[in-house]
Phi, psi and omega in degrees: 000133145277150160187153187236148183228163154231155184230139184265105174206169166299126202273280226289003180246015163298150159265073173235150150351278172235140162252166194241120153287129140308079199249158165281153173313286184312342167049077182233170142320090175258262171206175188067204197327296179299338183295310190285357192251327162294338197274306184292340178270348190097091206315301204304301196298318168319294171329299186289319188296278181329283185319303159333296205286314181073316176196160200219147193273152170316127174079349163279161191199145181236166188232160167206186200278144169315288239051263219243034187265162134323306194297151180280330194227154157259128182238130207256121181255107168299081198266161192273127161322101185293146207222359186092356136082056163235352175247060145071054211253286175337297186275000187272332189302323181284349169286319183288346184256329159312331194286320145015272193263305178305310173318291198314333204270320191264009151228034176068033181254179186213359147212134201227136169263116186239161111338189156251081190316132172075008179259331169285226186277050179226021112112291216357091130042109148322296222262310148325319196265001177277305202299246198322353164279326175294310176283327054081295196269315177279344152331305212269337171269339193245001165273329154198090160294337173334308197319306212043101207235129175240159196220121173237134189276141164239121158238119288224355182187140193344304203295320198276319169325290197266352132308322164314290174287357154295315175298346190260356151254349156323331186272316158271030159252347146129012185285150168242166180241000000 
């Protein structure tokens, strides 16, 4: 069975598979989501796996082992920079999270933690960037559900919870929103 949920918790204390990094090209450390996922994963060792890999395109996603996360991988997803949504933002954002869900998939996980890619300080629209990480997701569980792909949103406060989840039963009662 699929599913997806959001929760208001820490992406880096899920018991999951894979956790999803907001990551950068450069796949260096940063701040937010990615600050916490080094500091919990272990800067050096992270720091050194990303440095291996050197560098991951706007829309694209790579993987590396948690080290000291719950989770067994990191999976680093590059969401695009909001321009005001005219530079093709919409699909690398809807790329960063297929990109993702397949890694994550050919490497045999079966439950993923995400963020909201691109909503902190790469500017994205909250309520845009709920809609296409949501639609995105579920696209992607009902092109393979064989999988049972369990898929959990983590997010850190009251506001974001319940915008997540208005949009995600707007979608699945068939409503846009």
């Amino acid at each position: 069975m699929t599913d997806l949920h959001i929760r208001k918790a820490d992406l880096t204390e899920l018991k999951v598979d894979a956790v999803v990094n907001a990551a950068n090209t450069q796949l260096e450390e940063g701040g937010g989501v990615c600050g916490a996922i080094f500091a919990r994963a272990g800067r050096n060792k992270l720091g050194h796996a990303c440095k291996k890999i050197g560098y991951c395109k706007t829309g694209n996603a790579v993987i590396t082992d948690g080290f000291d996360l719950y989770a067994d991988y990191i999976i680093h997803a590059v969401g695009p920079v909001w321009k005001g949504g005219n530079k093709d933002e919409e699909y690398l954002l809807a790329s960063a999270y297929r990109n993702a869900l397949e890694t994550a998939m050919i490497n045999g996980c079966h439950s993923i933690g995400f963020p909201l890619i691109s909503a902190g300080i790469y500017g994205y629209p909250k309520q845009q960037a709920w809609d296409i990480a949501l639609r995105a997701c579920l696209a992607f569980m009902e092109d393979f559900e064989e999988a049972g792909l369990s898929i959990t949103f983590a997010v850190i406060d009251d506001e974001m919870l319940a915008l997540g989840n208005q949009i995600l039963e707007s979608l699945k009662s068939g409503n846009s929103i």
